[in-house]
N, C-alpha and C positions, 0 to 999 in steps of 0.2 A: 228667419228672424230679420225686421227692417232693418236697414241700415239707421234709422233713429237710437233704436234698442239695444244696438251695440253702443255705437258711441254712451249711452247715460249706463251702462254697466261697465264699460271701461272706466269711467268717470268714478264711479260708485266703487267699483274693486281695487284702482288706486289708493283711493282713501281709506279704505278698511286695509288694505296693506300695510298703509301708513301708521295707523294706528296698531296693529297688533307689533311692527316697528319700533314702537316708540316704547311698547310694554316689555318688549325683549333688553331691550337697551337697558329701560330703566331696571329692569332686575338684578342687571349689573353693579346697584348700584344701592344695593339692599344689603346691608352686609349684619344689620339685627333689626328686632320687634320696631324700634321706635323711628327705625328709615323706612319700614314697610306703609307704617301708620301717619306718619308726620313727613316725613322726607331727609330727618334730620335736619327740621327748620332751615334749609337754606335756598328756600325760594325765593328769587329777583323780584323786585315791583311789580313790573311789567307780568310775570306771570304770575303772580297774587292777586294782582286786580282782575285777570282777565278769566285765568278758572276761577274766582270764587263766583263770577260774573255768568260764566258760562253756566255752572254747577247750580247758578240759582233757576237759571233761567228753563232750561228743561225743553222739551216737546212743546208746551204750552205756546213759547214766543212764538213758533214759526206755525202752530196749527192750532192753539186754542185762543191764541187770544184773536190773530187774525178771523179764526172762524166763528167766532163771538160777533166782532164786526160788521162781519158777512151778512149773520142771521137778524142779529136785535139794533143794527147801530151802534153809534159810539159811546154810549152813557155809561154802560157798565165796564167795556173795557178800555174807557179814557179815564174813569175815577180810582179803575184798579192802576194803571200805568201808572196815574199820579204818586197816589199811596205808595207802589213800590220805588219808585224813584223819590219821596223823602225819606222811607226806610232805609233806602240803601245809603243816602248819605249822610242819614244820622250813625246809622250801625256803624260806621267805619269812624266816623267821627269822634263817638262817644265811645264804644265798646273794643274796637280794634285793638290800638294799645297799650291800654291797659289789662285786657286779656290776655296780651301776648306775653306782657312784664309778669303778671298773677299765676299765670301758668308753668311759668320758670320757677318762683318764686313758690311757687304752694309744689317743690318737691319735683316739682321736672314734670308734670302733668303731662300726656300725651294723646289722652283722649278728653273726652265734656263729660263722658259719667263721671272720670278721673279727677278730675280738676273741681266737681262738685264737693265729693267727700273728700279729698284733702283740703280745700279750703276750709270748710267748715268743721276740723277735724271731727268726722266721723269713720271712728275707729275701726267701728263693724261692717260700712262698706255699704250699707242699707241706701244712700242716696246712690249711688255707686248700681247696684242691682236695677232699683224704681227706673233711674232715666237710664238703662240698657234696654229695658226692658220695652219703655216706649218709644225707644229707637226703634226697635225690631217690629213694632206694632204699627208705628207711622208709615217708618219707611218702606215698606214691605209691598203695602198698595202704590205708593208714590213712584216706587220702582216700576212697578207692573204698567204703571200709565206710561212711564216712557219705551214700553216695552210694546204694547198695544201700539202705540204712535209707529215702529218699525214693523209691526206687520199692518196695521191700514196706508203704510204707504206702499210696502210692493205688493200689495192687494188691490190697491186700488191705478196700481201704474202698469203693472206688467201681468195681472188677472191671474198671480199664483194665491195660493189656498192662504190665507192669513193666518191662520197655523203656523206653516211652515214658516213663513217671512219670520214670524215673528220669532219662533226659537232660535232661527238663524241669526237675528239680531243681535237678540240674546246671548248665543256665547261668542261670537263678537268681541261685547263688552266686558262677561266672565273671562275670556283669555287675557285682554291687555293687563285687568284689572287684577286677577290672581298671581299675575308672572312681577308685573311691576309696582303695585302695591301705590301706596300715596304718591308716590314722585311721578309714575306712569299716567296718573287720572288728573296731576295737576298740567304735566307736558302735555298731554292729548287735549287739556280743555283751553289751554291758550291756542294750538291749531285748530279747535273745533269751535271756539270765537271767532276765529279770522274768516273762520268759511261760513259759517251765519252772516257774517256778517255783510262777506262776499254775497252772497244768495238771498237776504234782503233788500239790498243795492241794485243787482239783475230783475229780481221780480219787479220791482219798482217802475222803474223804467219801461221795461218791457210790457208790464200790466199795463201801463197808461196806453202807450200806443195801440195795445191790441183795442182797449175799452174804445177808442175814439176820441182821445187825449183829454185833460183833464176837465176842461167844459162840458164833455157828455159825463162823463162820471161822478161831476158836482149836480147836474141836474137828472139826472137817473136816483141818486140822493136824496135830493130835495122833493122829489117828487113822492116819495114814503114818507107819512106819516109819524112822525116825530123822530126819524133817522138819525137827523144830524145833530137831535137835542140833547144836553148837556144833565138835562131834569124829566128825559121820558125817553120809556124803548120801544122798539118798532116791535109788532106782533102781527107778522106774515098773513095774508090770507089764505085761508088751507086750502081754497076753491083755485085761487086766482095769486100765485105768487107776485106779477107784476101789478096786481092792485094796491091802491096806497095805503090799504090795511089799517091797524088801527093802535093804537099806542099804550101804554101803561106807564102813569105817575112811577117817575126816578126822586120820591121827596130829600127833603134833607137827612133823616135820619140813617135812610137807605144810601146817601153820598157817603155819610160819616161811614155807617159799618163797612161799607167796599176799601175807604181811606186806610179801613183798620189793615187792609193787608198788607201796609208798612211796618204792623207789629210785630209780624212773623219775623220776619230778618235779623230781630233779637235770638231768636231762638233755635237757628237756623243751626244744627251741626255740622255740616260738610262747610258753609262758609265759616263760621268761627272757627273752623280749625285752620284755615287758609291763614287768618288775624296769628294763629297763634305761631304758623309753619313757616313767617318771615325771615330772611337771616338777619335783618338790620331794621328795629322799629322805627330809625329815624325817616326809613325813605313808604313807612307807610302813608304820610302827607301826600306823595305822586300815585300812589295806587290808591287813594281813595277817592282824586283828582280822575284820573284814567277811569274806574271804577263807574263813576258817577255819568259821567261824560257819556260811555258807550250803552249805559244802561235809558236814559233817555232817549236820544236818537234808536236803540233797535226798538223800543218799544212804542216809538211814537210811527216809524216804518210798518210795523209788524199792523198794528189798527189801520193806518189808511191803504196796507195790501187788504183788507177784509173788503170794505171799501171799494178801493180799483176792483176787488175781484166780482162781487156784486155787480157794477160797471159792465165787466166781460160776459159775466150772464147774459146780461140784457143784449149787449150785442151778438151774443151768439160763439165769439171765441172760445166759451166754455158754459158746460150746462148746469142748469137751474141744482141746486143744492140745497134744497127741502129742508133739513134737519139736523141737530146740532154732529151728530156724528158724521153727517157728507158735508158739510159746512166746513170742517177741520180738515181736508183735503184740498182745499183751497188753493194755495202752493202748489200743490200732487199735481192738480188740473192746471195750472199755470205752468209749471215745466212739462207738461206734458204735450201743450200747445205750441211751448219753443222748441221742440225737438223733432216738430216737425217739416220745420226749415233747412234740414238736414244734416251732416252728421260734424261739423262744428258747434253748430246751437245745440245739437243733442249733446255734446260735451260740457256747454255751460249747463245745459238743464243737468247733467248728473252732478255738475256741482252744487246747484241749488237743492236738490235731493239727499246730496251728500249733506249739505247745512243742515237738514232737519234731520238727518240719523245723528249728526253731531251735537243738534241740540239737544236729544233725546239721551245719547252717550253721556255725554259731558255731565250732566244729571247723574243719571243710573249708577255711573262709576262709583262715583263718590259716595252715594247712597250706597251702596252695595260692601263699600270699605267700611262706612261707617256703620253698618249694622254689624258687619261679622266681626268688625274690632269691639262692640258692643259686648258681643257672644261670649267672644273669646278673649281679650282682653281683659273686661270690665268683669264679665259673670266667672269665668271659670277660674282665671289666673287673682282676679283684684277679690271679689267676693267669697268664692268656693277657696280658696286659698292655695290654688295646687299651684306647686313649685314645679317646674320642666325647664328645658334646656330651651334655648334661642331657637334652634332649628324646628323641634317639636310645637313650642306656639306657632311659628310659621307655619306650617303644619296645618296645624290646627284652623287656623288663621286664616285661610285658603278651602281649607273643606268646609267650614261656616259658611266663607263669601258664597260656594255654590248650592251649598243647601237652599239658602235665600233666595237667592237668584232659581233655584227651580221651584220654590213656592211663590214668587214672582210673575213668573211664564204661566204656573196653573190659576191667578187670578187675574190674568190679563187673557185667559182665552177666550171671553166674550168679546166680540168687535164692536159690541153696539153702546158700551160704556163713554161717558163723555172724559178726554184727556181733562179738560181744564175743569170739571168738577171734581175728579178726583185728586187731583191737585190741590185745589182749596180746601177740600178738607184734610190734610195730609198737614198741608201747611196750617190750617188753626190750630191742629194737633199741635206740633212743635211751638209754636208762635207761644200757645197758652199756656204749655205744658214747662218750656224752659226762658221764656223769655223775660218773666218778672224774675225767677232766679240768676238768671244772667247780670241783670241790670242790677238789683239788690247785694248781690257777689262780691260787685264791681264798688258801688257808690254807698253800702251802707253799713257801717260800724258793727253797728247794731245786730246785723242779717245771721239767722244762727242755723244748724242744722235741723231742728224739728219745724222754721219755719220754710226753711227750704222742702221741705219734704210735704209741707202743706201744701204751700202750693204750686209744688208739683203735680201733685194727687187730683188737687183738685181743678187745675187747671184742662189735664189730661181727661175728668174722667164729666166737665161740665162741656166739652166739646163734643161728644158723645150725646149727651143730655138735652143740649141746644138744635144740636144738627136733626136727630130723631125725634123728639119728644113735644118742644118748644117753638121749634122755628116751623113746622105744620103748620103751630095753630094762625099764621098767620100776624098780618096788621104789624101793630109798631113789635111782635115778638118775632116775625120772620125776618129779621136783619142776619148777616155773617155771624157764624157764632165764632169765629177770634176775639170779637171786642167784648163781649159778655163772658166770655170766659178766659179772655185774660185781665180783665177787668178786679174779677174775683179771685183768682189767681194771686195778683199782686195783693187782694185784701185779706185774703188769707195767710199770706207770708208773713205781712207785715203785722198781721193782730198775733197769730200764734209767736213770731218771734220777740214780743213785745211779753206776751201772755207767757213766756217760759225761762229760763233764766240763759242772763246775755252769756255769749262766746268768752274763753278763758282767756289767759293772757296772752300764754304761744300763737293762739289766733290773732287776737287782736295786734300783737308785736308784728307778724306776716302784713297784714292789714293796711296797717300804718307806713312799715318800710317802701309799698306799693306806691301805697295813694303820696307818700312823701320823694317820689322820684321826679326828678325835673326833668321837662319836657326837651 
């Protein structure tokens, strides 16, 4: 074995030490149902802003979005970066909060299916059931793409079977995540921030100088075919990759539906439970501040490493990447160029390597609690009605988390799937599915349980509809299906809760005591 490939597996086995560290600790620290699931609400700023940050951001930052860059230019993934950096700081702005007061308030809520049907008192649990259930249905692929992202990287760095990497990944994530429950996924995602964020910083740098510093890499650029455009993507030539190739209209309606991916962050379960898991809502102001802040900066890093890396093609420091699958390896080949400078730089590069198993984690985890709390939580214990002891949901609670997680790993064992498409759809999913309910929950009197269930339904089941059936046929119908189907979503909530008769008084009393809390 080179002395490079020790040093980035020293590197690399520190860190997964560290985290299976963290999930032992936190177990400690688990003592019922609602410290495994919430933490016992008593997360610091600092790490409320930084896992929910982490938890949004996924494999995407450090390999899709960058590899989007790579292949098409910056139009698509500088209007998506946009979008999510004002979703992120409206979310915290507007919904934080007040989620956090409502959720106390409607009865000690501790999940989002939870906190649906007690607001709206629905007695039978039936909102409660509907959004477990598209927990389990979202997050399930969304998992598996950060799970794929762990095996196309020791696949493509150290030439083991991507299989194997990727299972290994995998329980990885299932150990911290079943021993230490919400408080272990929120402590591993504020460390697994720091070192993305470390690992954006090194690729940065490092990337420029290999490309030929940033005047060959502006004009390597410029020299493609509507690359650097704001309103048109680059489209490769298949004969000739350093040909200037040829472009496709980025119009306006196509800027607005990419924007739409600020929608989602409404609807986001593993970050609104962060809103909800604060110990102190006054110091949510510095975590939305914090929040805000690191989610610009890595995602305006993460587009122009696409960028630099494109750059190192041309000069030869790393080779040509054809396709949006070897495209997201971008990173992979960039630490794998510092590492062989020898066995210091091969210690930065397994940091940088380490960032993107972290950013992959730091996801998954959270996804992984929030499904099997879904399961078992919402379905068996809130809906099915069954009574059992503290120990036994734990239990329970944990053989869930790995069921998922091994229907996770079986749809993640194609390598050839793209991380950031599956993603986006994962994400309209929730966006559509919970994010007019969220908002309506929050801001509207009115808002009742049959129109919550509307559109849910139909939020959930027009993203489906868009994604396969409608967004084909092309032209002005091939936009993001989030904004079409949360669009209707909220139109649906809002006519069915109009069209049925308002919420009783117990509700509306809860309602009022919220929305009348001073800030």
């Amino acid at each position: 074995m080179e002395i490079s490939q020790v040093g980035i597996i020293a590197a690399i086995a520190a860190y997964l030490a560290g985290m299976l560290a963290i999930g032992f600790y936190a177990s400690k620290k688990n003592s019922n149902v609602g410290d495994f699931y919430l933490g016992g609400r008593q997360l610091g700023p600092f790490v409320t802003a930084m896992s929910a940050e982490a938890s949004d951001m996924s494999s995407w930052l450090l390999m899709g979005l960058p590899g989007l860059a790579y292949l098409s230019g910056t139009a698509e993934p500088a209007w998506t970066a946009i979008g999510l950096a004002i979703g992120t700081y409206l979310n915290w702005l507007i919904a934080a909060k007040r989620l956090r007061r409502y959720s106390i308030a409607a009865d000690n809520s501790i999940t989002i299916p939870e906190f649906f049907s007690k607001r709206f008192g629905d007695s039978r649990r039936v909102l409660t059931l509907i959004s477990a259930l598209l927990i389990v249905v979202f997050f399930i692929p969304y998992t598996a793409s950060g799970f794929a992202a762990i095996g196309k990287l020791f696949s493509s760095l150290f030439s083991i079977d991507y299989h194997l990497s990727m299972a290994f990944g995998a329980l990885i994530v299932i150990g911290y995540t079943m021993t230490g429950g919400f408080l272990a996924a929120s402590l591993t995602d504020l460390v697994q921030s720091i070192i993305m964020t470390a690992a954006l910083i090194v690729v940065l740098v490092f990337g420029v100088n290999q490309a030929g510093g940033i005047g060959a890499v502006l004009d390597n650029a410029k020299h493609l075919t509507g690359y650097l455009s704001l309103t048109a993507s680059h489209v490769p030539d298949e004969t000739d990759f350093w040909n200037t190739g040829t472009s496709t209209p980025y119009s306006l309606l196509t800027i607005i539906s990419t924007l739409a991916w600020g929608l989602g962050y409404f609807g986001m379960p593993h970050i609104l439970l962060r809103f909800m898991a604060i110990e102190d809502e006054k110091k949510l102001k510095l975590s939305r501040r914090i929040a805000s802040v690191w989610v610009v900066i890595a995602m305006g890093i993460a587009i122009i490493i696409g960028v630099i890396g494109l750059g190192m093609s041309k000069s030869g420091a790393v080779g040509i990447l054809s396709d949006s699958s070897k495209s997201e390896t971008i990173i992979v080949q960039i630490a794998h160029r510092l590492s062989d400078f020898g066995f210091g730089p091969a210690l930065i590069a397994g940091v940088i390597l380490s960032g993107i198993i972290a950013s992959t984690m730091s996801t998954a985890d959270s996804q992984l609690l929030a499904a099997s709390s879904s399961v078992s939580r919402d379905i068996v214990t809130s809906f099915m009605g069954k009574k059992m002891s503290e120990k036994k949901e734990m239990l329970i609670a944990r053989t869930t988390l790995g069921i998922i997680a091994v229907i996770g790993i079986l749809l993640a064992w194609n390598p050839e799937n793209s991380v950031f498409r599956i993603v986006s759809f994962a994400w309209a999913g929730f966006g559509a599915s919970f994010g007019p309910v969220v908002l309506l929950s929050l801001y509207w009197r009115r808002a009742n349980r049959n129109g919550a269930l509307a559109g849910m339904v139909t939020g959930g089941v027009m993203v489906f509809i868009w994604k396969f059936l409608i967004r084909p046929l092309g032209g002005v119908l091939g936009i993001y299906e989030l904004l079409p189907a949360f669009v209707l979503a909220l139109a649906a909530n809002v006519i069915v809760s109009l069209a049925t008769a308002a919420p009783g008084k117990e509700i509306t009393d809860v309602y009022d005591k919220v929305a009348g809390m001073k800030d």
